[in-house]
C-alpha positions as CSV (number, residue, x, y, z in Angstrom):
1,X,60.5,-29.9,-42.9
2,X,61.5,-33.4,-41.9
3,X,59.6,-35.3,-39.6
4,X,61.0,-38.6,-37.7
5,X,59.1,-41.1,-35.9
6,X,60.4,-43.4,-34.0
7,X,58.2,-46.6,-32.2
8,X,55.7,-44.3,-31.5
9,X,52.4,-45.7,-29.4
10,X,49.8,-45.0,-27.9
11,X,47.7,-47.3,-25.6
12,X,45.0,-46.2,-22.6
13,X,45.7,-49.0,-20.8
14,X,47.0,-52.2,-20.9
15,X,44.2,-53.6,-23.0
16,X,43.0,-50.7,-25.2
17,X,46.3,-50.2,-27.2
18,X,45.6,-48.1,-30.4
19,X,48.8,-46.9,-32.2
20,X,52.1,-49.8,-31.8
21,X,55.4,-49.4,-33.0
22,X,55.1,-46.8,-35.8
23,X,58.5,-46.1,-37.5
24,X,58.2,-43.3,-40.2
25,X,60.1,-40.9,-42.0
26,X,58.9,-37.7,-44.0
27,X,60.9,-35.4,-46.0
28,X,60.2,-33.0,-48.4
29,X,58.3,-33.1,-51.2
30,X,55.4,-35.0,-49.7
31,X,52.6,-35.0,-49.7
32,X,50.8,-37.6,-46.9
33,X,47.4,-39.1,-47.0
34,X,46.2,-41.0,-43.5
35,X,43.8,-43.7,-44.4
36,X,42.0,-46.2,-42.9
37,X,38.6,-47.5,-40.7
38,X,37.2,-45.9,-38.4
39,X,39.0,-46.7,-34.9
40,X,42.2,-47.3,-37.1
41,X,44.3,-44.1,-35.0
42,X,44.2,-41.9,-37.6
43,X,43.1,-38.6,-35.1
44,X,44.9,-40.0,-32.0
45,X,48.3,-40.1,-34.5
46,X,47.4,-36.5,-35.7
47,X,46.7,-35.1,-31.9
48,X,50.1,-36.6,-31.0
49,X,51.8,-35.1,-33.9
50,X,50.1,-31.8,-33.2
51,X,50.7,-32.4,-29.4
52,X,47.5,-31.9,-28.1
53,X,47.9,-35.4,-27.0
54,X,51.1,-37.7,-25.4
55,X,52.1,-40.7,-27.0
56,X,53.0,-43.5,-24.6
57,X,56.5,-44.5,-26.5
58,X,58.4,-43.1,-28.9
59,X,59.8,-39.9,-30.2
60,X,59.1,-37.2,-32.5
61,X,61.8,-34.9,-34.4
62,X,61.0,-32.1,-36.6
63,X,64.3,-31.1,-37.9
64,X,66.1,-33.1,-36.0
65,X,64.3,-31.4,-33.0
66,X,62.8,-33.5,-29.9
67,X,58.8,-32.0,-30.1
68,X,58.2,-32.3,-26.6
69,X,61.1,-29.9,-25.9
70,X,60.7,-27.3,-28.9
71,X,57.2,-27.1,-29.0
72,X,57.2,-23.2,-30.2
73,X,59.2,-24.5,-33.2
74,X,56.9,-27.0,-34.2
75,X,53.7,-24.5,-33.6
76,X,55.6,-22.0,-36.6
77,X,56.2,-24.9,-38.9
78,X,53.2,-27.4,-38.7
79,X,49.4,-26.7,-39.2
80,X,46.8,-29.1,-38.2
81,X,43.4,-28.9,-39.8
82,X,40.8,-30.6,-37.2
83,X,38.2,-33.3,-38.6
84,X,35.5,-31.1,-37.2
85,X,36.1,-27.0,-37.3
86,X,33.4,-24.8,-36.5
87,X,34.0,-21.0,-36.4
88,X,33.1,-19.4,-33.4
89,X,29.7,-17.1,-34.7
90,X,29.5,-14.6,-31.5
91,X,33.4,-13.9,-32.2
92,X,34.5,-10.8,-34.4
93,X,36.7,-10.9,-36.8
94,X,39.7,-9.7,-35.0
95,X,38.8,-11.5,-31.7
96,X,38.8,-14.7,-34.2
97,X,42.2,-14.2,-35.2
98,X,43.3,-13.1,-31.8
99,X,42.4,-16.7,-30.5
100,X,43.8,-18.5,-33.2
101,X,47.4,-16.1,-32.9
102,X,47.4,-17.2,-29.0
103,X,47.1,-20.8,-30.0
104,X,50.2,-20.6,-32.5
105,X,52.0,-18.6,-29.6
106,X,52.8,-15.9,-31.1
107,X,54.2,-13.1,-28.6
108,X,54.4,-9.1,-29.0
109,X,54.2,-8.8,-32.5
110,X,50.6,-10.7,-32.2
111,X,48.4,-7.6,-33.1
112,X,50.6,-5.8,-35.4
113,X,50.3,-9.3,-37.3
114,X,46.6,-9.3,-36.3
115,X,46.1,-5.9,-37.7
116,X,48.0,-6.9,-41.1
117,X,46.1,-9.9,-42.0
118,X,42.6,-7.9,-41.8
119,X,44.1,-4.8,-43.8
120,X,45.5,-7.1,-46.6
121,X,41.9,-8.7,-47.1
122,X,40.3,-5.2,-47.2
123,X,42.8,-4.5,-50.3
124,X,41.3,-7.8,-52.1
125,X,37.5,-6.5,-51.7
């Protein structure tokens, strides 16, 4: 997968301006590491990526693909890991994976999947 950014930035108004001008380029192998202080822009960068947030310049292509305009492409090809995950106690198992299958987007074939993931951990007990 290669990911292009182009002066990507993010600001919340016209005095709180938190990601400027990012220019980046990832192709495969890699293996990427964000770093730095707190308030840096390390999780806005990572919700715009992910597109749980909009940046206020810039563009994103995955594959040569505009983001904002194939966002079922990048839900199959990217996962995002959030700095704070908590599994949801009062779920079951299946209702679990059924919330997690609706936020990739998969269609139709969701509980067929669904159904194949639990019956493939049973065979490892």
């Amino acid at each position: 997968m290669e990911i292009e950014i182009k002066n990507l930035s993010k600001a919340y108004s016209s005095e709180k301006s938190v990601l400027s001008g990012i220019d980046l380029e990832l192709r495969p192998p890699s293996i990427i590491g964000l770093i730095g202080p707190n308030g840096a822009g390390k999780t806005t960068f990572m919700k715009i990526l992910v597109r749980q947030l909009l940046a206020s310049t810039g563009s994103i292509t995955i594959d040569g693909m505009d983001i904002g305009k194939n966002e079922n492409y990048l839900k199959n090809r990217l996962g995002d890991l959030p700095q704070e995950f908590g599994l949801y106690e009062e779920l079951t198992v299946y209702q679990l994976l059924d919330y997690m299958a609706l936020l990739k987007g998969l269609g139709p074939e969701k509980k067929e999947r669904i159904e194949s993931c639990i019956e493939k951990n049973r065979a490892f007990r």
